[in-house]
PyMOL Python script that loads the backbone (N, CA, C, O; Angstrom):
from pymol import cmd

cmd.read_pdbstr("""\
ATOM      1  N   UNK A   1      -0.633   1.167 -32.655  1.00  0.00           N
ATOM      2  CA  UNK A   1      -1.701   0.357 -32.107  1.00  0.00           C
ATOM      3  C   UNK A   1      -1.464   0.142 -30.616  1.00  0.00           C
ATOM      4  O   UNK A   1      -0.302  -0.216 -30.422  1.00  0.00           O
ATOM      5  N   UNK A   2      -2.144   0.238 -29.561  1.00  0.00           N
ATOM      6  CA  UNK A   2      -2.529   0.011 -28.289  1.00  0.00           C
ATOM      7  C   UNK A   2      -2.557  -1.175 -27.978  1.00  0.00           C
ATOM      8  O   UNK A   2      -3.398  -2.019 -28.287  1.00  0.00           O
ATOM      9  N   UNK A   3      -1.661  -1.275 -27.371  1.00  0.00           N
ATOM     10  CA  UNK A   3      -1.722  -2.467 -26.159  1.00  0.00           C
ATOM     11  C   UNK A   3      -2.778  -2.797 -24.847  1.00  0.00           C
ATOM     12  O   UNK A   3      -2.248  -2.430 -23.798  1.00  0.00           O
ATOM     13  N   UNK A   4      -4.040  -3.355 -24.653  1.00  0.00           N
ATOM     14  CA  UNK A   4      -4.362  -3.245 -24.163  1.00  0.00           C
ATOM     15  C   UNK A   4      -3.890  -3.901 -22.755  1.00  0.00           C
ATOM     16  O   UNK A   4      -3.558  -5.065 -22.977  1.00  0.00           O
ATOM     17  N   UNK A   5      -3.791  -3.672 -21.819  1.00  0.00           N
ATOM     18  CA  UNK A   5      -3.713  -4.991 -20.919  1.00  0.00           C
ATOM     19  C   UNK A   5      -5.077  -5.983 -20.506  1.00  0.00           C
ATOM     20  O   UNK A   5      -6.240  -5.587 -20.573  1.00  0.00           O
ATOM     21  N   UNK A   6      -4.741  -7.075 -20.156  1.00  0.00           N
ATOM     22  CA  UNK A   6      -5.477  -7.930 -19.436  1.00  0.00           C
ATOM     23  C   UNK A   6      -6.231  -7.855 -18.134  1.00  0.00           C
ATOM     24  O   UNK A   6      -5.548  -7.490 -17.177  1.00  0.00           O
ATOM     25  N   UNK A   7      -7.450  -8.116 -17.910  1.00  0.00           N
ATOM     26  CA  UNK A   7      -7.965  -8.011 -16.329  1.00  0.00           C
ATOM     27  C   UNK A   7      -7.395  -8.611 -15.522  1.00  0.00           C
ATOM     28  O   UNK A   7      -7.255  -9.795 -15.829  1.00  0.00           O
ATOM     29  N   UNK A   8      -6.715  -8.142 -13.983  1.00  0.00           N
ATOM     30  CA  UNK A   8      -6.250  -9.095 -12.929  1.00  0.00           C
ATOM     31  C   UNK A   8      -7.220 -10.499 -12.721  1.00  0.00           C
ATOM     32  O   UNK A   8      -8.414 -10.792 -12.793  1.00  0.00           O
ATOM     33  N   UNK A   9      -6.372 -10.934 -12.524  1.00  0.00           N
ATOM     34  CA  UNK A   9      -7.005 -12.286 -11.958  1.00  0.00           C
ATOM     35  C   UNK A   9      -7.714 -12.383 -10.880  1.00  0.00           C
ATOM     36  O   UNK A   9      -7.108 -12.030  -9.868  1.00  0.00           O
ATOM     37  N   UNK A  10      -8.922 -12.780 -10.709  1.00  0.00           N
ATOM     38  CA  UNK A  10      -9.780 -12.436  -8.911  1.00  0.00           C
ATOM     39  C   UNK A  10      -8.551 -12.746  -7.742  1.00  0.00           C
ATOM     40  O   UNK A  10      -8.441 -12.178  -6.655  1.00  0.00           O
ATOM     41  N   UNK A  11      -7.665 -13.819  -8.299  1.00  0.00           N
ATOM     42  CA  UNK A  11      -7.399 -14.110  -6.328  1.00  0.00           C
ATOM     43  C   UNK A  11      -5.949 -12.958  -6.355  1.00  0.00           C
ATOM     44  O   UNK A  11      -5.332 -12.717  -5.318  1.00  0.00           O
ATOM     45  N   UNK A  12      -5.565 -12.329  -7.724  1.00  0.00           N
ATOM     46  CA  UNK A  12      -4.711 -11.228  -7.467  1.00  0.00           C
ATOM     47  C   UNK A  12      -5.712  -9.711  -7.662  1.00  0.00           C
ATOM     48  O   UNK A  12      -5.335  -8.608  -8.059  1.00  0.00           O
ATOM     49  N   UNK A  13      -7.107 -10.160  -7.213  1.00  0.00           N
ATOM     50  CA  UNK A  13      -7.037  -8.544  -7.557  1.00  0.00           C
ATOM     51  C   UNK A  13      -7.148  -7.514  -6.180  1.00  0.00           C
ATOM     52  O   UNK A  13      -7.539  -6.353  -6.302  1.00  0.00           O
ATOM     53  N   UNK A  14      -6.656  -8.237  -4.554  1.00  0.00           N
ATOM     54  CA  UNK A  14      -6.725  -6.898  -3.866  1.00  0.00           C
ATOM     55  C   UNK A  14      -5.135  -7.164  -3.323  1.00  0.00           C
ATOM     56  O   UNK A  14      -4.702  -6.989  -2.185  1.00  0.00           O
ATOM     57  N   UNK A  15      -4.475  -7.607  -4.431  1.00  0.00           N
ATOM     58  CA  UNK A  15      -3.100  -7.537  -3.937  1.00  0.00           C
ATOM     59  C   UNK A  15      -1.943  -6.171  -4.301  1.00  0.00           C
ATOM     60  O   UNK A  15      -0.743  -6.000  -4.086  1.00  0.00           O
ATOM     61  N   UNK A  16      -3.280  -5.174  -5.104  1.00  0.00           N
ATOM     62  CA  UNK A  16      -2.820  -3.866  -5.088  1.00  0.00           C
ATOM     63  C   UNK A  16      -2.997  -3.194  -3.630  1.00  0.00           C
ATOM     64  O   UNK A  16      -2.111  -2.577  -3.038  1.00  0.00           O
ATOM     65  N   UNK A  17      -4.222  -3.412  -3.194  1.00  0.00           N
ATOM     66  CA  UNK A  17      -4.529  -2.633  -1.719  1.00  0.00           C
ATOM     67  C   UNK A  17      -3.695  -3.248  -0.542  1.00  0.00           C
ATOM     68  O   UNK A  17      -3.243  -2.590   0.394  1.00  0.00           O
ATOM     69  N   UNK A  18      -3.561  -4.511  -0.705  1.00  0.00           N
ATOM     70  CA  UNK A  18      -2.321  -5.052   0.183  1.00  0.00           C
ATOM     71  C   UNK A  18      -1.699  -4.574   0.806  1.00  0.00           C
ATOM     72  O   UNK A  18      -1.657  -4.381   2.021  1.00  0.00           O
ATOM     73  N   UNK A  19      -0.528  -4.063  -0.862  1.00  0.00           N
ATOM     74  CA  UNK A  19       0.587  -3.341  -0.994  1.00  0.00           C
ATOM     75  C   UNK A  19       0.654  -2.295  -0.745  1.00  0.00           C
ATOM     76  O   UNK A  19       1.705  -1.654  -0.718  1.00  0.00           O
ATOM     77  N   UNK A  20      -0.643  -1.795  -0.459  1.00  0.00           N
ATOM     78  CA  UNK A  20      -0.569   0.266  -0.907  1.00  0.00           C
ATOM     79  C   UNK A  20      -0.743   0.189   0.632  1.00  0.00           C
ATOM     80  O   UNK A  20      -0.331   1.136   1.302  1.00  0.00           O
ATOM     81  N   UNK A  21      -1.296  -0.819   1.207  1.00  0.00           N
ATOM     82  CA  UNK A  21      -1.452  -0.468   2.911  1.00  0.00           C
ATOM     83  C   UNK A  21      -0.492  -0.851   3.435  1.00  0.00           C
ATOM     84  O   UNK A  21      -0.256  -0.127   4.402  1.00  0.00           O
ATOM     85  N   UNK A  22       0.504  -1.928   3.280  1.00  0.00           N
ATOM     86  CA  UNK A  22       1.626  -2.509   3.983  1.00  0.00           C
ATOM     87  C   UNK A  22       3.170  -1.071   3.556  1.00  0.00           C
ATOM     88  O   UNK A  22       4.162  -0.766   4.218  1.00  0.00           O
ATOM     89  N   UNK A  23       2.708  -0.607   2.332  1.00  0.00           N
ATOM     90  CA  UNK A  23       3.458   0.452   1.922  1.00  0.00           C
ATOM     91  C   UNK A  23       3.061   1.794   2.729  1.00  0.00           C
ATOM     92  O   UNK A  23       3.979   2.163   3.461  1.00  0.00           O
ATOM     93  N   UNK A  24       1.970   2.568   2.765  1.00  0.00           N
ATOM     94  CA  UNK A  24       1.137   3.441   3.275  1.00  0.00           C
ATOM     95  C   UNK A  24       1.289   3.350   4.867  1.00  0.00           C
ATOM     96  O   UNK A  24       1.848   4.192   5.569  1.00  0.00           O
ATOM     97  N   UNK A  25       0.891   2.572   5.150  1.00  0.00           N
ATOM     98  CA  UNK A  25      -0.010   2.139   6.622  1.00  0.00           C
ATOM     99  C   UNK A  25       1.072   1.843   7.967  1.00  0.00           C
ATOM    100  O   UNK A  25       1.090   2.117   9.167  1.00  0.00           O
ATOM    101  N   UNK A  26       2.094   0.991   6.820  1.00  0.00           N
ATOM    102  CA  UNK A  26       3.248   0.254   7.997  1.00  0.00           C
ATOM    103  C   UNK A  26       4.910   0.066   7.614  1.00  0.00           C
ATOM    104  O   UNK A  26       5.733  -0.348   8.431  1.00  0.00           O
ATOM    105  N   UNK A  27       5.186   0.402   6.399  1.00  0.00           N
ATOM    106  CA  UNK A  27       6.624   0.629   6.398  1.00  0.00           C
ATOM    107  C   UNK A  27       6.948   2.016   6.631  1.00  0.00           C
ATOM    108  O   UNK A  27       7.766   2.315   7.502  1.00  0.00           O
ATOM    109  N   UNK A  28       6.357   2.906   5.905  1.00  0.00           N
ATOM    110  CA  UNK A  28       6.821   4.514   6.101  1.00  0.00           C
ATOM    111  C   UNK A  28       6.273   4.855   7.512  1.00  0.00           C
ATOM    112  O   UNK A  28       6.239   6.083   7.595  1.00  0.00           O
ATOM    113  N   UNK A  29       6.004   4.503   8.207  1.00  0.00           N
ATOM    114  CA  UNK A  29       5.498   5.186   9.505  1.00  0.00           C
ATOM    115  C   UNK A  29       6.845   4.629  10.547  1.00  0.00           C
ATOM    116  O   UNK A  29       7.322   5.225  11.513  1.00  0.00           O
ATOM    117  N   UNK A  30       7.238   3.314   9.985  1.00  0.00           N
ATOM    118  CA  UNK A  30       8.169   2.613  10.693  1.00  0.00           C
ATOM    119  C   UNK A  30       9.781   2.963  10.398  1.00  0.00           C
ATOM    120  O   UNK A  30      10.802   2.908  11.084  1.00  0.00           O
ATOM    121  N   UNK A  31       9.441   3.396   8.860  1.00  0.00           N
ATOM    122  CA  UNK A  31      10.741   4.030   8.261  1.00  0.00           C
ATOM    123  C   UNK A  31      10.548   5.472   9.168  1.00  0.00           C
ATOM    124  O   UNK A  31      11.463   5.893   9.875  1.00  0.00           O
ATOM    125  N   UNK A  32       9.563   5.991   9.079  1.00  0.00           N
ATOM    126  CA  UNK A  32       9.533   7.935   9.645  1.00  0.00           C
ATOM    127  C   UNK A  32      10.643   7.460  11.699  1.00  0.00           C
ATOM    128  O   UNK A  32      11.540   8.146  12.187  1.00  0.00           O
ATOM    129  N   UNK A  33      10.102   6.291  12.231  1.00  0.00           N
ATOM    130  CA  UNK A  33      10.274   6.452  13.298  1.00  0.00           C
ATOM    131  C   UNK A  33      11.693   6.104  13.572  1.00  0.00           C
ATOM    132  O   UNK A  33      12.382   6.548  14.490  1.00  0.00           O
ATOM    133  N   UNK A  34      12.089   5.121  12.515  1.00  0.00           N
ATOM    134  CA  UNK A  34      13.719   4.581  12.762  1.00  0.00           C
ATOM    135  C   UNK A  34      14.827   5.775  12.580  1.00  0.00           C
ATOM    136  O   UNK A  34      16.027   5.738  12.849  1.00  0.00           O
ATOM    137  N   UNK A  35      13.980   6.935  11.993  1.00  0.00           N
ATOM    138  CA  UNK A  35      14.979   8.200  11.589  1.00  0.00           C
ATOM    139  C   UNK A  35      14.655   9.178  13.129  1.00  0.00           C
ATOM    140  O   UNK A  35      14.800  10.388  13.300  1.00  0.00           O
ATOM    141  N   UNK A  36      14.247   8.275  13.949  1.00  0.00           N
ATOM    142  CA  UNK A  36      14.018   9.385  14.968  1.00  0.00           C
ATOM    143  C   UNK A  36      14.559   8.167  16.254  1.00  0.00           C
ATOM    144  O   UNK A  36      15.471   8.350  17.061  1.00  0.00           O
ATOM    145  N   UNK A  37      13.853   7.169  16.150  1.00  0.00           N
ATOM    146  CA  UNK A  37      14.229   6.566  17.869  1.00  0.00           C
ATOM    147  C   UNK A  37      14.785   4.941  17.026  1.00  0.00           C
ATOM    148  O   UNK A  37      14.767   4.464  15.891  1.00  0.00           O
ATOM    149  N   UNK A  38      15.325   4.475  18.652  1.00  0.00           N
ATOM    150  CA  UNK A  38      15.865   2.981  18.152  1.00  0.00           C
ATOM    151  C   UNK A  38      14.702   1.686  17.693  1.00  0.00           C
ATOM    152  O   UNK A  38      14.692   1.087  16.617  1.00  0.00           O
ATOM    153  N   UNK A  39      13.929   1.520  18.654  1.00  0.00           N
ATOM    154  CA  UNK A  39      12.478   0.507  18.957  1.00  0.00           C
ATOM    155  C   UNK A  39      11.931   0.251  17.764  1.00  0.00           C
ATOM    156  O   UNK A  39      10.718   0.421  17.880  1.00  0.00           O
ATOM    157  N   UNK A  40      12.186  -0.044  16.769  1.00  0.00           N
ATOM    158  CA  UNK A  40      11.475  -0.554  15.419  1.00  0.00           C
ATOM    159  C   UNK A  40      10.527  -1.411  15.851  1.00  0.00           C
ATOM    160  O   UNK A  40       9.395  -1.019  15.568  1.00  0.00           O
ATOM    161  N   UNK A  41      10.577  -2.580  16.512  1.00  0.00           N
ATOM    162  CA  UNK A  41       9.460  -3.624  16.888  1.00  0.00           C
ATOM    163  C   UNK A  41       8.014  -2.772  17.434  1.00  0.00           C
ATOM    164  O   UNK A  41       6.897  -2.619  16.941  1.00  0.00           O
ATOM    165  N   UNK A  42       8.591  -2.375  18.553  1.00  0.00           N
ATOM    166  CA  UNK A  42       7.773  -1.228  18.888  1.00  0.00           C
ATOM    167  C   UNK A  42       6.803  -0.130  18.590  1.00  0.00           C
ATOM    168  O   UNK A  42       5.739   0.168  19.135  1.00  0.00           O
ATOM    169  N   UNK A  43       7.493   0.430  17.514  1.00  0.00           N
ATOM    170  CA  UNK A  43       6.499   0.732  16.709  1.00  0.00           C
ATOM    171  C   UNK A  43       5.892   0.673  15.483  1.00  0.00           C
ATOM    172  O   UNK A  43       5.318   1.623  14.951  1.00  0.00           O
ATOM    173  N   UNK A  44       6.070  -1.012  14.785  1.00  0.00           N
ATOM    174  CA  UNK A  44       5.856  -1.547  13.638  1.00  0.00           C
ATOM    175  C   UNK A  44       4.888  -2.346  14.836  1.00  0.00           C
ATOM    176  O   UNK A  44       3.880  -2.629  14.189  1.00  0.00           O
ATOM    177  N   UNK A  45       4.766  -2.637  15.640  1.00  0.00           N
ATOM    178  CA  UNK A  45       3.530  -2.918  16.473  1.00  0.00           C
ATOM    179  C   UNK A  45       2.310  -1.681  16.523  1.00  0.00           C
ATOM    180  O   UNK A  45       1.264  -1.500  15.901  1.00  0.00           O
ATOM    181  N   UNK A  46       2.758  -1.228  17.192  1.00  0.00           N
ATOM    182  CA  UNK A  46       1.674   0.366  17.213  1.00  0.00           C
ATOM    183  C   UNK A  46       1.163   0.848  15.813  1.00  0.00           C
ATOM    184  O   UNK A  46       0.179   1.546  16.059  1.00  0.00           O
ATOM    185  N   UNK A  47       1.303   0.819  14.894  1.00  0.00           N
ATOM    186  CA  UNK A  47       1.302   1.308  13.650  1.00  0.00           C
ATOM    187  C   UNK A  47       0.337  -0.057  12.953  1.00  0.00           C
ATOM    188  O   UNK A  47      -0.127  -0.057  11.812  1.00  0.00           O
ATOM    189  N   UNK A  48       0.228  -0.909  13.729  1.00  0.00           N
ATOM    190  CA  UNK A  48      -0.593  -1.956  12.872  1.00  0.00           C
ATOM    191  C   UNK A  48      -1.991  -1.820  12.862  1.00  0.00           C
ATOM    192  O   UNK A  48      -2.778  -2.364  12.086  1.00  0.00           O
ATOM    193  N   UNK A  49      -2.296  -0.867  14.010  1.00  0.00           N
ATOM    194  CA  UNK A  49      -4.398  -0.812  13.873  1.00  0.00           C
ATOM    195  C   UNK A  49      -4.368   0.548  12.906  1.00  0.00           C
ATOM    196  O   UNK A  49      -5.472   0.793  12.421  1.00  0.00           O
ATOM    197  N   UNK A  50      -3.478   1.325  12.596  1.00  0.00           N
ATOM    198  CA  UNK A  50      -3.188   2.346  11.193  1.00  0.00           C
ATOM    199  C   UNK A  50      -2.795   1.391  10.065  1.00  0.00           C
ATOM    200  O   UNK A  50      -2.948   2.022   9.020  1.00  0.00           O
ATOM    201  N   UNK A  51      -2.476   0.489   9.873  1.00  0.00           N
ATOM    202  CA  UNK A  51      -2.223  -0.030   8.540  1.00  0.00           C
ATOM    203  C   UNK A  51      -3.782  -1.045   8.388  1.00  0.00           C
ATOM    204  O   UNK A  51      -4.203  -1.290   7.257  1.00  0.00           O
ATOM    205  N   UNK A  52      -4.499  -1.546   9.582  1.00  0.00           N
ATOM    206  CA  UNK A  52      -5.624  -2.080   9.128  1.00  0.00           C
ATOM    207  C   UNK A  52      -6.546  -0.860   8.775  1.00  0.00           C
ATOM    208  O   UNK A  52      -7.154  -1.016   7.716  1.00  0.00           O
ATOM    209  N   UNK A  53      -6.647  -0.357   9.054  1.00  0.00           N
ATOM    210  CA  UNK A  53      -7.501   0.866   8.734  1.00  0.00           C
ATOM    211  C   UNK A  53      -7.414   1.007   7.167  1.00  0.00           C
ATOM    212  O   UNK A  53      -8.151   0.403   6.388  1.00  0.00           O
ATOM    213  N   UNK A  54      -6.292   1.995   6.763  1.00  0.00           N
ATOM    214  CA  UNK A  54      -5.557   2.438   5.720  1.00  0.00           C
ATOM    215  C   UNK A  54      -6.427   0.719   4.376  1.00  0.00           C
ATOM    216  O   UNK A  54      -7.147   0.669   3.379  1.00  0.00           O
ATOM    217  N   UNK A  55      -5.819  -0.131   5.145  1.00  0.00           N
ATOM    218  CA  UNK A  55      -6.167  -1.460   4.438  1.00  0.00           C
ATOM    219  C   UNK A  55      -8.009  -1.459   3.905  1.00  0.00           C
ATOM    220  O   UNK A  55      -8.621  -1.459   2.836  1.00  0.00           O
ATOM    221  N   UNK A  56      -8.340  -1.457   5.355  1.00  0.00           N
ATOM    222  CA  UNK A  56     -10.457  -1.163   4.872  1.00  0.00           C
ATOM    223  C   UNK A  56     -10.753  -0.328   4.286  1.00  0.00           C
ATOM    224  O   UNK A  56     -11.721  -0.450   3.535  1.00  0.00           O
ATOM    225  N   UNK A  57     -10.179   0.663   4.356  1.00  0.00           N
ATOM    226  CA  UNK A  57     -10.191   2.204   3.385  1.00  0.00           C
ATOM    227  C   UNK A  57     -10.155   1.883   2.067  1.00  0.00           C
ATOM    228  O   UNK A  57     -11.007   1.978   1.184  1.00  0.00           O
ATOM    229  N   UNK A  58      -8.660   1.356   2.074  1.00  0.00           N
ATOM    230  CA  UNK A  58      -8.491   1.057   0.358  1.00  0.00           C
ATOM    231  C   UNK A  58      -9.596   0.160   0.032  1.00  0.00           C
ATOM    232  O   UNK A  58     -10.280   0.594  -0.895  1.00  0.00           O
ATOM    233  N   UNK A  59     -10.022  -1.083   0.563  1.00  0.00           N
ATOM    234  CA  UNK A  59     -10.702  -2.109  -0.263  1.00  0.00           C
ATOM    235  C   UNK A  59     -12.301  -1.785   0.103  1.00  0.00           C
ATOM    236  O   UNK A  59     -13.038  -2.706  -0.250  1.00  0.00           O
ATOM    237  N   UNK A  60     -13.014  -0.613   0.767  1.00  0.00           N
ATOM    238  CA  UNK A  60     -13.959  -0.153   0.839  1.00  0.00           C
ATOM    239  C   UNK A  60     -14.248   0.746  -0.649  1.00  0.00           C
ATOM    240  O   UNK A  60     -15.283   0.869  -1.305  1.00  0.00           O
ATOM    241  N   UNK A  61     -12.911   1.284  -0.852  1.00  0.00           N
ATOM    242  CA  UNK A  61     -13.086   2.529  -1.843  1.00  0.00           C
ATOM    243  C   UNK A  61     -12.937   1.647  -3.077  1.00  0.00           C
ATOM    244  O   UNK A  61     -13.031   2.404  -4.043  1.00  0.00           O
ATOM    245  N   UNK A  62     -12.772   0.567  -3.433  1.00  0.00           N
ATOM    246  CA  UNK A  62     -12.548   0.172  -4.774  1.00  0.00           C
ATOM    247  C   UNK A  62     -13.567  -0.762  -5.163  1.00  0.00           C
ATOM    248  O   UNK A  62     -13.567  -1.239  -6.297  1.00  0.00           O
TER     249      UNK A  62
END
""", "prot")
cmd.dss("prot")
cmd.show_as("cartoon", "prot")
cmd.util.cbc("prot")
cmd.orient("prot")
């Protein structure tokens, strides 16, 4: 027998796209750059009008 799950809750339900943009948008771009230069601030700044984006994307598409 199947387990169904439960519907998210409204005030958790764009805390998937959040994640997929703060994951997507602004750690791996910041992780890609720390394997190359020192300036983390630097470019976890620059990388933030790409993680809003990435962010409207996701919660446009769902």
């Amino acid at each position: 027998m199947a387990v169904l799950a439960r519907p998210a809750r409204p005030r958790l339900a764009r805390l998937g796209e959040l994640d997929n943009a703060a994951l997507g948008g602004l750690v791996l771009p910041v992780y890609g750059a720390s394997v190359l230069d020192d300036p983390l601030l630097t470019t976890a700044l620059a990388v933030v009008p790409f993680f809003l984006v990435v962010l409207l994307n996701l919660i446009a598409t769902q």
